[in-house]
N, C-alpha and C positions, 0 to 999 in steps of 0.2 A: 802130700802137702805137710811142711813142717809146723809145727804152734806156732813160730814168730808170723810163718805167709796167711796162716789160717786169722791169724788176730789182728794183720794189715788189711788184709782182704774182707774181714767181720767190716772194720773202722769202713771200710771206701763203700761197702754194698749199704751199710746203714745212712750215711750220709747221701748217698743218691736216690734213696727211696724217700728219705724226708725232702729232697726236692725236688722228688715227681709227686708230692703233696702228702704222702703218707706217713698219717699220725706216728710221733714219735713213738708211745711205746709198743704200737703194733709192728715199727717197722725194726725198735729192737728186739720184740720177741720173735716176730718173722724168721730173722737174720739166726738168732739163735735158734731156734727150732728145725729150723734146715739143716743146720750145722752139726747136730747131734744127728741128725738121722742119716746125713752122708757120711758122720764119720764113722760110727756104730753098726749103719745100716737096720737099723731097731726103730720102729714106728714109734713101739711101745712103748719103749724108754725115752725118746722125745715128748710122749704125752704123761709121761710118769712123772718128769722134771719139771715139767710147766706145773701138774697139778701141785707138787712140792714148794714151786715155789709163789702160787698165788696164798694155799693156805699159809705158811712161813709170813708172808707180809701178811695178811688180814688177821695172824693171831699176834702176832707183837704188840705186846702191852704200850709202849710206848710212843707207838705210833698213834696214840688218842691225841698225842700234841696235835697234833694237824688240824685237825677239826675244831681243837677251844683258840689254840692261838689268832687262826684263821678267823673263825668267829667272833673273838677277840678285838681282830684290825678290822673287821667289816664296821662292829659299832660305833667305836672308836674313828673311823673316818666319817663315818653317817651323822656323828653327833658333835662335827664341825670342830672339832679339838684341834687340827692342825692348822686350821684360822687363827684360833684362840692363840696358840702358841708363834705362830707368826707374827701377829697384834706386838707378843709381849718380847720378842726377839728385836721386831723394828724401833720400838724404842730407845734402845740403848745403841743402835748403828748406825741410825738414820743421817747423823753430821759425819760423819768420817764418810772421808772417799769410798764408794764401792761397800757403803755400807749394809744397803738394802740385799746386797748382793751377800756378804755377810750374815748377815739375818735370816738369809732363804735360806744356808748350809747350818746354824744354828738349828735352825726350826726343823729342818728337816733331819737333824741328828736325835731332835725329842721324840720327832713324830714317829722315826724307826723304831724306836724301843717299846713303839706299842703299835706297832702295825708287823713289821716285816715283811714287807710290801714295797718293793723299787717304784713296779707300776701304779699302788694305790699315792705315794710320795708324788711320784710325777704328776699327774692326776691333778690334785686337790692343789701345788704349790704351780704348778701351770695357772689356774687361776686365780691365786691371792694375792702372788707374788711378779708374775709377767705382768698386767696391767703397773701396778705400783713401779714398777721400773722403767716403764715404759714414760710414764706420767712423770717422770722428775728425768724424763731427757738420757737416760740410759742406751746403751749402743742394744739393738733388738736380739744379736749374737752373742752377746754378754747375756744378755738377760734370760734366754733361751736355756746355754748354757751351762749356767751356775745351776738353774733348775736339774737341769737331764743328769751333769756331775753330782750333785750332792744325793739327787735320786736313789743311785744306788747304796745310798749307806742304809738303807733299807733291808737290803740283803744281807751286811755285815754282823751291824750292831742286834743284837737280840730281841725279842724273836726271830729267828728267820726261816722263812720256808727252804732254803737253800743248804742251811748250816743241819737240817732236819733230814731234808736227801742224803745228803754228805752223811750223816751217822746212821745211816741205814745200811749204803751201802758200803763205808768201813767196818760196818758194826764197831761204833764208837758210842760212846754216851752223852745224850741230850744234852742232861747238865753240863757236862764237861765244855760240850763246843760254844753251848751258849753264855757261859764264862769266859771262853778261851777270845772271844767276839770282841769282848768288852774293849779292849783296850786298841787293839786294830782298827777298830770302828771310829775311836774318838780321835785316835791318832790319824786319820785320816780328814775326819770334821775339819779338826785344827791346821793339816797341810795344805785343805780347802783355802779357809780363811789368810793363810799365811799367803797362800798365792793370788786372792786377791787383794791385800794389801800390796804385794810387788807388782801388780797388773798396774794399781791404781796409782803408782811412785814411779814407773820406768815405761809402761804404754797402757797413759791415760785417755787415747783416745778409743783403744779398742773396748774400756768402760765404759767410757761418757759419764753422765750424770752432773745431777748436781746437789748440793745440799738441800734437805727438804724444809722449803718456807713455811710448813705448815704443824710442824715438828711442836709435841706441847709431851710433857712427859704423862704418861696414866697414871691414873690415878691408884693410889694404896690399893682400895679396895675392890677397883675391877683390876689390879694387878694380879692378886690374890685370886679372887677369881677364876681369870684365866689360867693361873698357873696350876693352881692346889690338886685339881681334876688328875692331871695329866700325872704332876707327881708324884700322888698318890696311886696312880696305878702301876707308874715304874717299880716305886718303894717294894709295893707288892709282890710284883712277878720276879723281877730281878734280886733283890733282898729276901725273899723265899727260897730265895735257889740259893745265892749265896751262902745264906745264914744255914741250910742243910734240913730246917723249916718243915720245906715243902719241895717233892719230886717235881719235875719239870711237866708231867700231867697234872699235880694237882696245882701248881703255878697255873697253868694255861685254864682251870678250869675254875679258880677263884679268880684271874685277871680276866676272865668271861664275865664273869659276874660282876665283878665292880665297875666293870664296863658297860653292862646294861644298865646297873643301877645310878651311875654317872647320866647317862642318857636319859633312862626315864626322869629323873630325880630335876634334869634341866628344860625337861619336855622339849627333846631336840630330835626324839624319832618317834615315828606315827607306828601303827602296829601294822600299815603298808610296808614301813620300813625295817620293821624287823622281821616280816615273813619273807621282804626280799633277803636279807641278810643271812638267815636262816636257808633259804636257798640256794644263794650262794656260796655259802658254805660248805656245802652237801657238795655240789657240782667242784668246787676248788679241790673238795678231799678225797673225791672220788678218781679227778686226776689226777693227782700227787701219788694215790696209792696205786693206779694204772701202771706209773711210771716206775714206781718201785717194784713190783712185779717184775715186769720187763727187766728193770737193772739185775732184781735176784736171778732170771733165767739165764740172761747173758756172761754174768759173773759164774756160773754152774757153767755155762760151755766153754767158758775159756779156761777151767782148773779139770775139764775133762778132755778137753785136749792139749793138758800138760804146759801149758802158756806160763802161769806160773813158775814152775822149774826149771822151763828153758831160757826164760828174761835170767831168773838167778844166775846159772850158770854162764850166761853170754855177760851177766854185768864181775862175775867172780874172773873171766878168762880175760876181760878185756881192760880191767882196771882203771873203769871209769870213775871219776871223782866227784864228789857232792856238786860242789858247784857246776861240774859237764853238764850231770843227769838234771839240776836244776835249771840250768840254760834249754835245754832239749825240752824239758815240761813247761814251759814258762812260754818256748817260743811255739810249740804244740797248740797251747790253750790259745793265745793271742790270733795264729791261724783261724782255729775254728770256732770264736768270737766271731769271726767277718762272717759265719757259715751258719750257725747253731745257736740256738737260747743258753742261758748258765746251765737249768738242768740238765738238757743232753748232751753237754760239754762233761759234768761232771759223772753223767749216766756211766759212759764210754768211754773217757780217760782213765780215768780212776782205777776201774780193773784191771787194766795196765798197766799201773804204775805202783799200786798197791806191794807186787808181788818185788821189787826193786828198791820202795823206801824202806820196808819191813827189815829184810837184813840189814839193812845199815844203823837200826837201832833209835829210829828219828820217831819223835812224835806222829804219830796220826794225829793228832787234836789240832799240831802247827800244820802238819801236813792239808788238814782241811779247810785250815782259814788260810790258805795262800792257796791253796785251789781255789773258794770261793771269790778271794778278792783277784784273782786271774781272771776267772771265768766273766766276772762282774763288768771288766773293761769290755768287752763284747757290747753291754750295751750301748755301750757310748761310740761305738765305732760301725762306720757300712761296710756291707750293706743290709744289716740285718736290726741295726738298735735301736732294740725295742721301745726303750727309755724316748727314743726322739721322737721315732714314730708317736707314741703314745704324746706326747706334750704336743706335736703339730694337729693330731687329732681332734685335741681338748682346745688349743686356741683356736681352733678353724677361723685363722687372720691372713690373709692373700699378702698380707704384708710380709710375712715372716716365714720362708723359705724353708722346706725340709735341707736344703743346702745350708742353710742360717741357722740350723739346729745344728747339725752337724757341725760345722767349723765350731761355732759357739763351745761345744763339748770338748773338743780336744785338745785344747789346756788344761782340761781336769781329767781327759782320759790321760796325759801325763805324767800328772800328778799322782795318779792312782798307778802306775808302773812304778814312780821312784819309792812310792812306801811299799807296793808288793817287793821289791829290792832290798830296803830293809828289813821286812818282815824275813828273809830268807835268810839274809846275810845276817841276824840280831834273832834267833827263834824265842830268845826270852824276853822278847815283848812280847809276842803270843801266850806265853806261857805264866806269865806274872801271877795274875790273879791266881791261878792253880798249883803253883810253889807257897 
């Protein structure tokens, strides 16, 4: 068996064990672990590799990010901040067409930057922001929608648990990606809103709505208020890192802290709610680091059965060009979005394609934010998005169709294709902040 058949055949055996129900990373490690021992015929050395690579992730220093950021977006949702910031986004959209609709992608661009969290996003703006649209006569597909699309900037914009995967298994640097976010993310916010302004100008019935009667502007000081909290904790995390401060654990572990203290300070969580939060934290990062494992094993069978320098030389003989191998990665990911979560999307490609972008001399750091924001459209699309699922969960309304979520999405799953487009075609938007 050649490395190319051996690393088709890895992709097709993983992908049907995770849909006879078996847990992602056991069914990567599975996959890899069989794979060393057929091809070496070595028990040994299949349990040598595994043990290699679970120590290899549990000693990476900067794999503590998971845990504080994590714990981070748990408080930080629990202590009602992305109400607060919804409150102060709806006032300034509320009379323009499609404004509330505006204001959900707004809010949901703040609340990223201190959660990184698609699913916590969806969650919390499923209910602040679907009732309110519903309420001023909003189409319930629009409303749905706007939610599930601007969701994902969750994943994007910094912190992200996704952008965290991603530099593990490039071996890239935290800071770097979660810099690299910055601008992909807002540029993205903004071709949100831009599309629904032309929703609201050229097909205003698929919005609906109408101006809110009840519209009064907030006040100064609950403006303040609501804002200052939130502010104050980007300034932190993200101008820590920026500014070179503070590494991207010791950001995740002072944006823990001002996060509690934000919390307690408002008496907005009970110590029920911080033992839940604390727990699930533990359980979030016990996952993440499952999955990393798993990605180190599988990444170690495919450079040992030469996968690596067989993609080189088939991409050196055949004279593929960026834009080919971009098209082939682009339309790969999009595939197995319909099939896979973001993680296992970028578990399992990525090894792959690793060994292909590397000669050509191209950013890894661009290379991972156009993987993420690839992988990211998956939510938005069936039969597997998660994003939708998760907001028809949270409205449990007979009214409002997992079909009606779906369609709802997919002018922003659109949207999020034509900026992955330019993120490809234009790598020095990704790269801005880090020049």
């Amino acid at each position: 068996m050649t490395p190319i058949e051996l690393g088709i055949y890895s992709v097709i055996a993983i992908v049907i064990l995770i849909y006879l129900g078996v847990y992602i990373p056991i069914a990567l490690g599975v996959v890899s672990f069989v794979s060393i021992w057929l091809m070496r015929d070595n028990f040994d050395l299949s349990m040598n590799l595994l043990k290699i690579a679970v120590s290899d992730s549990v000693m990476e220093y900067t794999f503590a990010t998971v845990p504080l950021f994590t714990f981070m977006g748990l408080i930080v949702s629990k202590a009602g901040l992305g109400a607060d910031v919804y409150e102060v986004m709806s006032t300034g959209f509320r009379r323009v067409k499609g404004g509330i609709g505006m204001a959900t992608v707004g809010a949901n661009a703040v609340f990223a930057a201190v959660t990184g969290s698609s699913i916590a996003s969806a969650s919390v703006f499923a209910k602040v922001s679907v009732p309110q649209m519903l309420k001023h006569g909003y189409n319930p597909r629009f409303a749905v929608g706007v939610v599930a699309g601007s969701s994902v900037l969750g994943m994007i914009i910094p912190p992200s648990a996704m952008l965290i995967i991603y530099s593990f298994v490039a071996e890239q640097s935290v800071g770097e990606m979660f810099l690299a976010g910055v601008v992909p993310g807002v540029m993205l916010a903004f071709a949100y809103v831009g599309a629904i302004y032309l929703m609201g100008r050229f097909t205003p019935n698929f919005i609906g709505g109408r101006p809110a009667s009840d519209y009064e502007m907030m006040p100064w000081r609950e403006l303040m208020s609501k804002t200052v909290p939130t502010v104050s904790l980007i300034v932190v995390v993200m101008g820590g890192i920026y500014t070179g401060w503070l590494t991207p654990v010791e950001a995740g572990a002072t944006g823990a802290l001002v996060a509690l203290g934000i919390a307690l300070g408002r008496r907005r969580i009970s110590l029920r709610g911080l033992w839940e939060a604390l727990l699930e934290t533990g359980h979030i990062t016990a996952s993440i680091l499952f999955l990393i494992t798993a990605a180190s094993i599988y990444s170690r069978m495919l450079g040992l059965a030469g996968l690596p320098n067989e993609l080189g030389d088939m991409l050196a003989s055949s004279n593929v060009s960026f834009f080919q191998l971009m098209t082939i990665y682009v339309i790969m990911m999009l595939f197995l979005g319909t099939l896979l979560d973001t993680a296992s999307i970028i578990l399992i490609v990525v090894p792959l394609f690793l060994p292909l972008i590397e000669p050509m001399g191209l950013s890894l750091v661009w290379f991972g934010i156009v993987t993420v924001v690839g992988a990211e459209i998956g939510l938005l699309t069936p039969p597997l998005g998660i994003s939708c699922f998760v907001i028809k969960a949270t409205l449990n309304d007979d009214r409002i169709t997992l079909k009606d979520v779906f369609l709802g999405a997919l002018p922003f799953a659109a949207v999020m294709l034509v900026v992955l487009i330019l993120l490809i075609c234009f790598p020095a938007l990704t790269l801005a902040i880090l020049n």
